[in-house]
N, C-alpha and C positions, 0 to 999 in steps of 0.2 A: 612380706617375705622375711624371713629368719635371717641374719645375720652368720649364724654358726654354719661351720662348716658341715656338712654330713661327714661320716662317718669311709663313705668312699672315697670322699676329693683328701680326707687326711691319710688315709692309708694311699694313693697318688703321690700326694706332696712327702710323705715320707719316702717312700721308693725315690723318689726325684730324691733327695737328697742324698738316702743312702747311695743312689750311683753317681752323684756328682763328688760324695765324700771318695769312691771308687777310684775315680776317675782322678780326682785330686792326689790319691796315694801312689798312681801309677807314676803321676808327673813327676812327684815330690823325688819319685827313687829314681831318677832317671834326670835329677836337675844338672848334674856335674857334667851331661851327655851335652843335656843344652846348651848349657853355658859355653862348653868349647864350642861347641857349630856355631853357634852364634857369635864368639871371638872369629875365629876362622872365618868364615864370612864375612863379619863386619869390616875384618883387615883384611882380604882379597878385594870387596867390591873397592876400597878405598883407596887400595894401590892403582886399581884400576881406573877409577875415576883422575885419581891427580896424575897418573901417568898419561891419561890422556888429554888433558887439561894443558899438559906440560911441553905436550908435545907443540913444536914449532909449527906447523900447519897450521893448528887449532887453535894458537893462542890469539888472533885478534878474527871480534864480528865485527860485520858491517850489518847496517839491516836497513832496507826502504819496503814502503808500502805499495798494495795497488790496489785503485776502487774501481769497482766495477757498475758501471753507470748503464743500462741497455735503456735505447730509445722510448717512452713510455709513452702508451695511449696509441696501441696501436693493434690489431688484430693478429699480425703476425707474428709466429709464437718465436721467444727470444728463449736463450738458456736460462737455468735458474744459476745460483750460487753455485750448489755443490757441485753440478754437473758443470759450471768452468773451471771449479777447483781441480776436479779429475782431470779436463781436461791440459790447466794448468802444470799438474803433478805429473810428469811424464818425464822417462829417466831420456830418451830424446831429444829434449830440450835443453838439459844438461850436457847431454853431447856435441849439441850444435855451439852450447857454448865452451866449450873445452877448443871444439876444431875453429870458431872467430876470436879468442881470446889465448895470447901467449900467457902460461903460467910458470910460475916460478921454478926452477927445479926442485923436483922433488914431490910437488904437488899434481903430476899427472895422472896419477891415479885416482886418487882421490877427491876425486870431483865430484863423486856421487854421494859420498855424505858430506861434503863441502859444503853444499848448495841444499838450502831445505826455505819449503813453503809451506806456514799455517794459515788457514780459516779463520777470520775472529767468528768469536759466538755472536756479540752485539758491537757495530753492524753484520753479519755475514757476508756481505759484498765487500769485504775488506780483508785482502792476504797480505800477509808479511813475508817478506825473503828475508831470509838470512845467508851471508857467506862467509865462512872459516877460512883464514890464512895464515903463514906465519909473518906479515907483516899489513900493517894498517892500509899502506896502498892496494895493495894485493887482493883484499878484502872488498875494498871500496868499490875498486875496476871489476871484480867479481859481481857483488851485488847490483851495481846498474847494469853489466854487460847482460845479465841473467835478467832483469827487468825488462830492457829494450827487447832480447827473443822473444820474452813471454806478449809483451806487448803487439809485435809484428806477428807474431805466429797467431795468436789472436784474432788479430783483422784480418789474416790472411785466411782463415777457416772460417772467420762470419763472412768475408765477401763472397766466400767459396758455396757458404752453405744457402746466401742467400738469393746468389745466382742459380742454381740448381731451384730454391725454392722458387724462382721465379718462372725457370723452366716449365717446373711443373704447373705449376697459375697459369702461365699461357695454355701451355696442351689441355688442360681444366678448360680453359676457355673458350678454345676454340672445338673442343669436346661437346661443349653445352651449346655454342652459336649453330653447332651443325645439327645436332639435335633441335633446336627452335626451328629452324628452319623445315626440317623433316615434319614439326607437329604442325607447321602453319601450312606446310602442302596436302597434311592430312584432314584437317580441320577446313579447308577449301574443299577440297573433294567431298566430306562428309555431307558439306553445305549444295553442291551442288545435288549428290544425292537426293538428299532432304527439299531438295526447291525452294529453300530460302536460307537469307542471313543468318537468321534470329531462331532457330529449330525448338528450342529452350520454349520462347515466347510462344513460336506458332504451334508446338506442341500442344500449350498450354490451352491457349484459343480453340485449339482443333479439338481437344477433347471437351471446351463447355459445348463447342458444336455441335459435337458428337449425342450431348449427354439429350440437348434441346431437342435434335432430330429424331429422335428416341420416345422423348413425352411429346413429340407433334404426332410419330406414328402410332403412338398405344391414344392418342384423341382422336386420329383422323378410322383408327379401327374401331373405337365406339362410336362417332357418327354414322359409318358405313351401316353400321350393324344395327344403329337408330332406325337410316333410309330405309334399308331393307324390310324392318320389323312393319314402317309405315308402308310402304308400299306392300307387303300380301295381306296388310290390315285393307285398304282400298281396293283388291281387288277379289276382296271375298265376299262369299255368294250373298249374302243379306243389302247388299246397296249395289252388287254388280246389275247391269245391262248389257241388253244384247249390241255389239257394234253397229249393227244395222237401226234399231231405237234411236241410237245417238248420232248416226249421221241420218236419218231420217226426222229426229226433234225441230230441226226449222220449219219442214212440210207440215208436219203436222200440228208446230204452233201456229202456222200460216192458215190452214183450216180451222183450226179454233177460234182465232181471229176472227175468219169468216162468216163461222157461225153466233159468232157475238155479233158483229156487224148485222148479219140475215135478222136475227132476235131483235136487234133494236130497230128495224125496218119493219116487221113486221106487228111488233108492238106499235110502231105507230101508224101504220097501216090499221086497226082492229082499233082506234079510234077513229078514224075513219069510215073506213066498211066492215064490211061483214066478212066471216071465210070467204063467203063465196065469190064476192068480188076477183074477176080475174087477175088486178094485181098481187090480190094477198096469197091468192093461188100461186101462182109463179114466185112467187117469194117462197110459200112452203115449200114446194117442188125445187126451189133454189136450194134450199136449207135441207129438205132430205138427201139430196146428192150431194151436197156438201159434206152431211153427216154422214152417208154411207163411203165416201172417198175415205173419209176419219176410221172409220170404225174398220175398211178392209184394210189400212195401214195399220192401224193395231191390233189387227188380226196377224199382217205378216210380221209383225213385231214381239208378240208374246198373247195373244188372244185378249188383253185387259187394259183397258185406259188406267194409265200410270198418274196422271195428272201432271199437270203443268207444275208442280212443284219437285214432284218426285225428277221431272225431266232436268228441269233447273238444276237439282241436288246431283243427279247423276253424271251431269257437264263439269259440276265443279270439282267432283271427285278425278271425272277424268284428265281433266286440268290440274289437281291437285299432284296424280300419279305421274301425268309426264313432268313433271318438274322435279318429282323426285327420284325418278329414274334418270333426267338431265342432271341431277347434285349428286345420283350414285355415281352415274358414271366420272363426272366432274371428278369425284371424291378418288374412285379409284385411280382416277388418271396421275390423280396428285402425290396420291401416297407409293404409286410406282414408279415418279421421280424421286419421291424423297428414299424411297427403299436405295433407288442407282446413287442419290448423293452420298447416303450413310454407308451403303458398300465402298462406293470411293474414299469417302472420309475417313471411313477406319483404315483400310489399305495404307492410306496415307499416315495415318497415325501408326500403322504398328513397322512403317520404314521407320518414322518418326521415335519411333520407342527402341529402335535398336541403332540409329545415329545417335540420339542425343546424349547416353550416357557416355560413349566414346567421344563427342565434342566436350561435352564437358568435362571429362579427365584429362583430357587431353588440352584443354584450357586452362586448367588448375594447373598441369605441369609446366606449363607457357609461362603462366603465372611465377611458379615460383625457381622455375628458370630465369625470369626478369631479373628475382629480386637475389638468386644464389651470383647473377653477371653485376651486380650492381655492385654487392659488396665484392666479388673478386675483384672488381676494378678499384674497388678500395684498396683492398690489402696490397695489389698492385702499387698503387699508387705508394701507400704509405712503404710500401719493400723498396721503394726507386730512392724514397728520403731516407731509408735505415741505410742503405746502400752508402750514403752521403757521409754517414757519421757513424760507417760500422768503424771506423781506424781509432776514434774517439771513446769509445764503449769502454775501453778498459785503460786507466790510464795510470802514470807515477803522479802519486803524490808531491813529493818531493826528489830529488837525487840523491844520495848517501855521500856525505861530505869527511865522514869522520868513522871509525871502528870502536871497539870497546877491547879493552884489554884484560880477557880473564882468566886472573889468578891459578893455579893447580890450586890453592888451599885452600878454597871458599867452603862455606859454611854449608852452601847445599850440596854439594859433593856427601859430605860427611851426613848429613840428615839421609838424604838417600841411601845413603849405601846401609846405614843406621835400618832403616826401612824396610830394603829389600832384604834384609841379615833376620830384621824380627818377621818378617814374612811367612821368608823361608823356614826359618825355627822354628813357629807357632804350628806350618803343617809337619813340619818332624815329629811336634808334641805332638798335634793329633791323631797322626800315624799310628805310634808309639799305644797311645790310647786307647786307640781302637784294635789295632795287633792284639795288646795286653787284652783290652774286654772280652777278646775273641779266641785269641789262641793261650795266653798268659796262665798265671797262677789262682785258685783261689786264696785270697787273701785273708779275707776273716769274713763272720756271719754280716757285715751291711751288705757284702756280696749275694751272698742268698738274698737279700733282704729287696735287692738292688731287680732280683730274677723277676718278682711280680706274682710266681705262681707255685713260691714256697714258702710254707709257714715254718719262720725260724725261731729253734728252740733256743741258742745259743751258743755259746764257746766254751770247751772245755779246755784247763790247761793241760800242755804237755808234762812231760814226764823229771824234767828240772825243775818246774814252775813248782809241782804238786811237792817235790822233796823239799823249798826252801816256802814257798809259802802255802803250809798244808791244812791250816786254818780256811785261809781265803779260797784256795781250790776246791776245799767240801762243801762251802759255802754257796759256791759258783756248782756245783754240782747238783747241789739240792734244787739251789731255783732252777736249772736246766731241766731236774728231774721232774717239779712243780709246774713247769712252764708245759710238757709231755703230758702230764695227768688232765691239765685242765685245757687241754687241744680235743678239740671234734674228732681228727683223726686217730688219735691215739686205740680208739675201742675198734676192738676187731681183731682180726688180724694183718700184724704190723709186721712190711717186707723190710728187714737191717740189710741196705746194701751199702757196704764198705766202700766207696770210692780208692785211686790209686793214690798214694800217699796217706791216709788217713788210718793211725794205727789204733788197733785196739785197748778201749782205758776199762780194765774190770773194777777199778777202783768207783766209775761212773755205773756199770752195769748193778755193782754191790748195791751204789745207793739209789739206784731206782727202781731194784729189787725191794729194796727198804721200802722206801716210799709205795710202792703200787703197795705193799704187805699191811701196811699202815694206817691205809686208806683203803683196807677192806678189800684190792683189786688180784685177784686171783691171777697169776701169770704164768707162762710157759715160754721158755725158748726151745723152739724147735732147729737145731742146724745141719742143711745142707753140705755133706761131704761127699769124699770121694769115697768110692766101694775100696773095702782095706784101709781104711783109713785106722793109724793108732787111737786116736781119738774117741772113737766109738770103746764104751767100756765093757770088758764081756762076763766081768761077776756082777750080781746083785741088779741085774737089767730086766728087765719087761719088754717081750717083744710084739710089737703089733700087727699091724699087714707090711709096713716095709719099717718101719721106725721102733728105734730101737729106746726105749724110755728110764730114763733111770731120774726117778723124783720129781724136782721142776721140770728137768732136761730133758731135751730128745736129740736123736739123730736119724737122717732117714740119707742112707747113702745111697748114691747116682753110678752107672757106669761112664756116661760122660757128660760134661759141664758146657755144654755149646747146646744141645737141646735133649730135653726129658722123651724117654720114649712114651708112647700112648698108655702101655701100663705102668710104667712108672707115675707118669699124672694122673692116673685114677686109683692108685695104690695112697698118693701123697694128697692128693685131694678127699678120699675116704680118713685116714688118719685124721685130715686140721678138722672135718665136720665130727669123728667124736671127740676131738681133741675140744673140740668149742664148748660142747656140753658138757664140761665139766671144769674149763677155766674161760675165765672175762676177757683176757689180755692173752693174743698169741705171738711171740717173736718171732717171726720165719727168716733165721740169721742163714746166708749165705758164708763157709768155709772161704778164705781167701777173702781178692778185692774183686770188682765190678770185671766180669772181662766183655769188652769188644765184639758180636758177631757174633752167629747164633740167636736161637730163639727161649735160649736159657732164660734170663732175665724178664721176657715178657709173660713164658707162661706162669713163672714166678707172681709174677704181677698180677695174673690173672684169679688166681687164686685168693689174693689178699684184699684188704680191705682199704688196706692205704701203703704209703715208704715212709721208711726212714735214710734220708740222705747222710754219712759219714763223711764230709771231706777233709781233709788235713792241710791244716794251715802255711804255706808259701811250697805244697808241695802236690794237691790234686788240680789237674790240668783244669781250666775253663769246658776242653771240647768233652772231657768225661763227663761234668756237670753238665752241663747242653744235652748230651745223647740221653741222661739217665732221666732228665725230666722230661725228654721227646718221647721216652718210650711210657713214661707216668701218663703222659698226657694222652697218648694217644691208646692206650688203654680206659682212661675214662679215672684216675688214679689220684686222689691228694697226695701230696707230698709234704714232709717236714724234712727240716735238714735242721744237721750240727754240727762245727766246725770243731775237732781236735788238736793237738798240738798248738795252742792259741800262746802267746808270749802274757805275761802276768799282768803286763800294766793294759794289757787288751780285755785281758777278764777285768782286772780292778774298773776299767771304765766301764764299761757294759753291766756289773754291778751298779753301777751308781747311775746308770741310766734307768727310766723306768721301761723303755721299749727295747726292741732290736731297730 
């Protein structure tokens, strides 16, 4: 980063100085104002100080301390400093010590500024009294007698305050004992509801029961649904039998039997004999009746010998089925007690679900009810020992044995009064100051310079200056005239508005006539009169649509000076637009100075290109300069300004500066 300043923060720092150099000229002329006020005051506060100083009441302090010590380490809120300062400082206190304390004559009024108490900063629990008398005793018996109030009045407002706070601890207490009480009848009751102690616990339990009783009946519904599937598997048509087969299956393995028995008889019979042998006869004849008994049984049974295996298979089946019609039914028995338990059990669970969150808040309140009684019985407790040692809490230091005797002529009297004199003075200056910046005179060009939002050409001298030093004034004229030429604003057309006091220097018009001729720059002054005005010339003149022309010069006369009528501004605005075309530099000089009110001035303005500000040195008002740039601005309008009537050694410096 650059070191140099730019070019905006010096054109700042200049303004800054030209309104402090401003501000400095106001003071300068107005030091003789100061200097009395500030005699005048310094010798009024002074009389007043040692006149009071001198007076007998006031001529001896006494002064004792109080520290203010509150019980510490204890829950119960104690006051701070300032708040027993306040309550220390109280003109009450003073009175009580006026009516226990005989005072001197002459000293009965005076008790209220008699008697004072400060705060130290380090410690803050440390006040000081002081008491004014006009004798050492008097003082002394003052300052304790006012210690021993403050002391008692003290204890007597902590014992006050912290009986009261005890009060309230107790009704706190016995607030909350009856409330415990209320949750522990409630929390009983809950329990009873609930059917047990522990709702919390058996909650908990009931719902894994709950959960268990649940996967026992979605298992005991897939079994059932196993049983079922087996049993119309058993009792479909491809292995079923007729009921009569199966309680017939004995009889007819009984004949089968038989006929195995008759076959092995008669096989060994036919080792034996012959058919014809009557035993082997009567054995076959056994053995057919045998076998026709078999054969009309399973006739009545299904027309077909099933065999002794298939019979067997179909016992076991039927065996198989009653057993699982005994495990359906089993099954179901079971699972429509467990249905009646799980009905129950949630029942119970959902009393259970709407006690338990109320035991439980209601236990957490119990709770911290316990523990909001425990510490009340502390602060209790500890309120019973501040009680013991509230008369202690604020005590004397020491007594006041001795006063001070002082002087009317001490040396901070006179600083003080020194003091409050430059105080005072310093906002007279800045009154003064600001009055002047505001309502005051313009002084010379750092005042424009000072404005911010006028570019200043310079100072020309007045009309003694120019007759004794008329060297330097053409001098001072030309650079003002140079300073114009080589300005932004100067091209166009240029609004000459005369501020009040600010008279006109043709000697300055000559030579910036010169100069703009000089320098190639074509010019015109056009000026604004009044209609009939002597001024307007009526040989050898050119007349236009309202302006009347004679050479450089013009005049365009108004009927009145407060606002241009609608033709007249487009009469005066047709003339400056051919008037442009044919010169570089237009003057639009207003007849007279700036007036006040109306819309004269702005539609002036409106027309132009920029101003030229005219003010006159220790003689155009601050508030004319204010309006005339308020109306520049708020037109959209640069402005230049130049100070006339300037005193010589004003121009000689501003010559030998290089800026404004």
């Amino acid at each position: 980063m650059s070191d140099e300043l730019s070019a905006e923060e010096l054109e700042r720092l200049r303004k800054m100085a030209a309104l402090g150099k401003v501000s400095l000229g106001i003071v300068l002329k107005w030091t003789w104002l100061f200097a009395v006020v500030f005699l005048g005051l310094f010798a009024g506060a002074s009389w007043y100080l040692v006149r009071r100083s001198a007076r007998s009441d006031w001529r001896f302090t006494a002064m004792t301390r109080l520290m203010y010590m509150p019980f510490q380490g204890t829950k119960v809120p104690a006051m701070g400093d300032k708040q027993v300062f306040r309550l220390l400082d109280r003109r009450s206190l003073k009175v009580r010590v006026k009516e226990g304390l005989p005072l001197p004559a002459g000293e009965e009024n005076t008790l209220g500024g008699s008697l004072e108490i400060f705060q130290e900063r380090q410690p803050s629990n440390l006040y000081t009294l002081q008491a004014h008398s006009g004798s050492s005793e008097a003082a002394v018996r003052k300052v304790n007698a006012y210690a021993a109030i403050l002391i008692a009045e003290y204890g007597e407002w902590r014992v006050k305050d912290l009986n009261r706070w005890n009060g309230d601890a107790a009704d706190r207490r016995t607030r909350m004992m009856t409330e415990r009480t209320r949750i522990e009848s409630e929390i009983a009751d809950l329990k009873v509801q609930a059917g047990t102690d522990t709702p919390v616990e058996t909650q908990t339990a009931l719902n894994t029961l709950i959960g268990e009783e649940r996967r026992n009946l979605l298992m005991l519904d897939v079994e059932i649904e196993t049983a079922e599937k087996t049993r119309d598997t058993l009792k479909g048509d491809e292995h079923s039998v007729t009921a009569e087969l199966i309680a017939r299956a004995p009889e007819l393995r009984k004949l089968k039997a038989s006929m195995e028995e008759l076959d092995d008889e008669i096989a060994k019979l036919r080792q034996v004999y012959t058919d014809l042998n009557p035993r082997v006869q009567g054995k076959l004849d056994d053995r057919a009746a045998v076998e026709k008994r078999y054969l009309e049984l399973v006739a009545e049974c299904g027309g077909e010998d099933p065999g002794e295996e298939w019979i067997r298979q179909a016992e076991r089946d039927q065996t198989s089925a009653l057993d699982i019609t005994s495990k359906l039914e089993a099954l179901k028995e079971a699972r429509k007690n467990l249905e009646q338990s799980l009905r129950g059990n949630e029942e119970r669970a959902r009393v259970l679900l709407e006690v338990t969150p109320k035991v439980m808040m209601l236990t957490h309140r119990r709770r911290d009810l316990n523990l909001e009684l425990e510490e009340l019985e502390e602060q209790i407790s500890n309120a019973a020992h501040m009680l013991e040692n509230a008369q202690s809490e604020l005590q004397q230091l020491e007594p006041a044995v001795g006063a001070v005797d002082r002087g009317p002529y001490r040396t901070e009297n006179f600083v003080f009064a020194a003091t409050g004199a430059g105080g005072c003075t310093g906002a007279l200056a800045l009154a003064v100051v600001v009055a002047g910046l505001l309502f005051g005179r313009v002084r010379g060009a750092q005042e424009l310079a000072a404005a911010g939002d006028v570019r200043v050409l310079g100072s020309i001298p007045g009309r003694w200056a120019i007759r004794r030093h008329r060297e330097e004034a053409k001098e001072a004229m030309g650079v003002v005239a140079n300073h114009f030429m080589e300005a932004p604003e100067s091209k166009g057309v240029v609004l000459v508005c005369r501020l009040g006091g600010a008279n006109p220097v043709p000697m300055f018009e000559e030579e910036l006539d010169w100069a703009l001729s000089m320098s190639g720059v074509r010019s015109f002054t056009l000026t604004v009169v009044r209609e009939g005005s002597r001024d307007v010339p009526q040989e050898e003149a050119e007349t236009m649509l309202n302006t009347v022309r004679k050479g450089p010069k013009g005049w365009f006369p108004v009927v009145n000076r407060y606002s241009l009528a609608p033709t007249e501004l487009q009469m005066l605005a047709a003339d400056i637009a051919a008037l442009r075309s044919e010169f570089d530099c237009i003057f639009l000089a207003v007849h007279g100075g700036l007036r006040r009110g109306g819309d004269f001035t702005g539609q002036l303005l409106g027309l132009c290109d920029s101003a030229l500000l005219l003010a006159g040195t220790n003689r155009t008002r601050r508030s004319e300069l204010t309006y005339a740039r308020r109306l520049a601005k708020a037109a959209g309008k640069p402005v230049m300004g130049l100070v006339t009537g300037a005193r010589a050694r004003v121009v000689r410096k501003e010559l030998e500066e290089s800026r404004w």
